[in-house]
C-alpha angles and dihedrals in degrees: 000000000000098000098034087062090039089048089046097051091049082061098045095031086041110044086027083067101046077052096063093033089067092044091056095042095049085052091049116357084193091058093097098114093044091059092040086049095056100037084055089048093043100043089044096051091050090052093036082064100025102036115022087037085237082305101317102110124080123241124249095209127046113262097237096054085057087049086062093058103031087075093060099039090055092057096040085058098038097050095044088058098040086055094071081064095070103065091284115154104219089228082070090047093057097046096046079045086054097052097068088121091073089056093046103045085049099052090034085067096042097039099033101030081221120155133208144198133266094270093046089055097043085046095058087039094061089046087056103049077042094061104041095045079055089048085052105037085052087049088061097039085056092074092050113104097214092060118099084223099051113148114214092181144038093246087061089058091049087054099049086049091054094054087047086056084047100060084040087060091043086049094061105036092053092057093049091056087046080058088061110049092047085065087046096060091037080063106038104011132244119321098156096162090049091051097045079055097052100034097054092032098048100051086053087099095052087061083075080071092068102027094126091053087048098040087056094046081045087057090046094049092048090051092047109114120253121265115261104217135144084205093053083040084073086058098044082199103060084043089070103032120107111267090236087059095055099046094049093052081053085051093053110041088041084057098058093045094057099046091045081041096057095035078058099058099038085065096047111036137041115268087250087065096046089050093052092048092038086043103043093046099052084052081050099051086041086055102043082049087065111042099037104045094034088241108176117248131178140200086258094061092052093054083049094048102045088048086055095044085040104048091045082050091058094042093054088058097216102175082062097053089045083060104045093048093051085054096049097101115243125260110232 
């Protein structure tokens, strides 16, 4: 029951919080470190009460090992989310997002030194033919008039090419920093809910850094117009509240509830089970993206896309851990 209720809140918390992404994106494409900013404060508030006990409780790994990786994950936040500021359709930014198994499994050659079979390597392969059809068929999409993202200079295109190097930087830093906190746990063993504390509470003070850029996308949330809603009318304060507000506290309380909501699941139920959720409900948030918004999306992004769900299916090696979980013996 656990892990049915725990399944069912990474698809409402998870694709709940691409949804309000996109609202908040489509009211101020620039508002990325705004929306980094709150999600930080409000997950390491929550962890600061639920998980460190308001500073009681001891840590299980030493401080200094969670300030090697708090720098990286700062800019790895911070640039995904800056991204969505150079032309960049949020449809694209899932789909580069989705294709973390190609860096990994890159630095985890050149780092690790690590080999893998014949599947690993096509399945790579086809993530990263999938990614880069969807690079190109957003390229084209670019010159159609019709598109939100339409460029009408060449400066526009540097810009959007920027933003892609951008999710290519983000990519790769993130899996590197997957790389190190694998040998962290190999060291100390697994604190996933301490580490989720340090490594979004530590990085706070860096936001100083980009106070003037939040400060400005503070001023255009506050002169957003109010919702109207029948629905926000039964709460009267809801009903006057800037319509950026509103989407942001979705965002980030959308955002907790999908992180508890897949720790969650990674303690109660097989990793086969934890890659098709993951899996399923990025397709569904893709999906929802572009029904919902109208996002343009060519045929060219479904063969893309299908090579990228596909190729994370494959690497996961599905049929295996079938296997292997058929031949656990039953508990009576």
């Amino acid at each position: 029951m656990k892990s049915l209720i725990a399944g069912l809140l990474v698809f409402i918390g998870c694709c709940s919080n691409v949804f309000f992404l996109e609202l908040l994106i489509k009211e101020d494409p620039g508002s990325g470190n705004l929306i980094t900013f709150a999600q930080f404060l409000v997950i390491a508030v929550e962890g600061f009460i639920t998980t460190m006990r308001f500073g009681t409780k001891k840590t299980q790994v030493p401080f200094t090992e969670y300030l090697k990786m708090v720098l990286m994950f700062f800019v790895v936040s911070v640039t995904n989310n800056y991204a969505l500021s150079f032309n960049i359709a949020l449809p694209l930014h899932m789909i580069f997002r989705a294709g973390s198994l190609l860096a990994n499994m890159v630095l985890g050659i050149l780092i690790l030194k690590k080999r893998y079979t014949i599947m690993k390597y096509l399945s790579v392969f086809m993530i990263s033919v999938g990614i880069c059809v969807c690079t190109i068929a957003s390229a084209k999409e670019l010159n159609n008039s019709d598109s939100e993202n339409q460029i009408s200079s060449f400066g526009d295109f540097v810009w959007w090419i920027v933003g892609i190097s951008l999710l290519t930087f983000a990519l790769f830093m993130s899996a590197r920093m997957g790389i190190m906190q694998e040998v962290m746990y190999s060291k100390f063993g697994k604190h996933p809910r301490e580490a989720l504390f340090f490594t979004h509470a530590l990085p706070l003070p860096g936001f100083l850094l980009l106070f003037a850029d939040i400060s400005k996308h503070i001023g255009i949330a506050n002169m957003s117009v109010p919702l109207d809603s029948t629905v926000l009318s039964l709460v009267p304060i809801l009903n006057i509240l800037p319509k950026m507000w509103i989407y942001l506290l979705g965002n980030v309380l959308t955002q907790s509830i999908c992180i508890n909501a897949v720790f969650v699941l990674t303690t109660e139920c097989s990793s086969l089970a934890v890659t098709l959720i993951v899996t399923l409900r990025k397709f569904v948030s893709l999906l929802f993206s572009i029904w919902y918004f109208q996002n343009p999306f060519t045929l060219l992004h479904w063969i893309g896309t299908v090579l990228v769900f596909g190729g994370t299916l494959v690497f996961s090696d599905i049929p295996s851990l079938m296997r292997q979980s058929k031949s656990k013996p039953k508990v009576n």
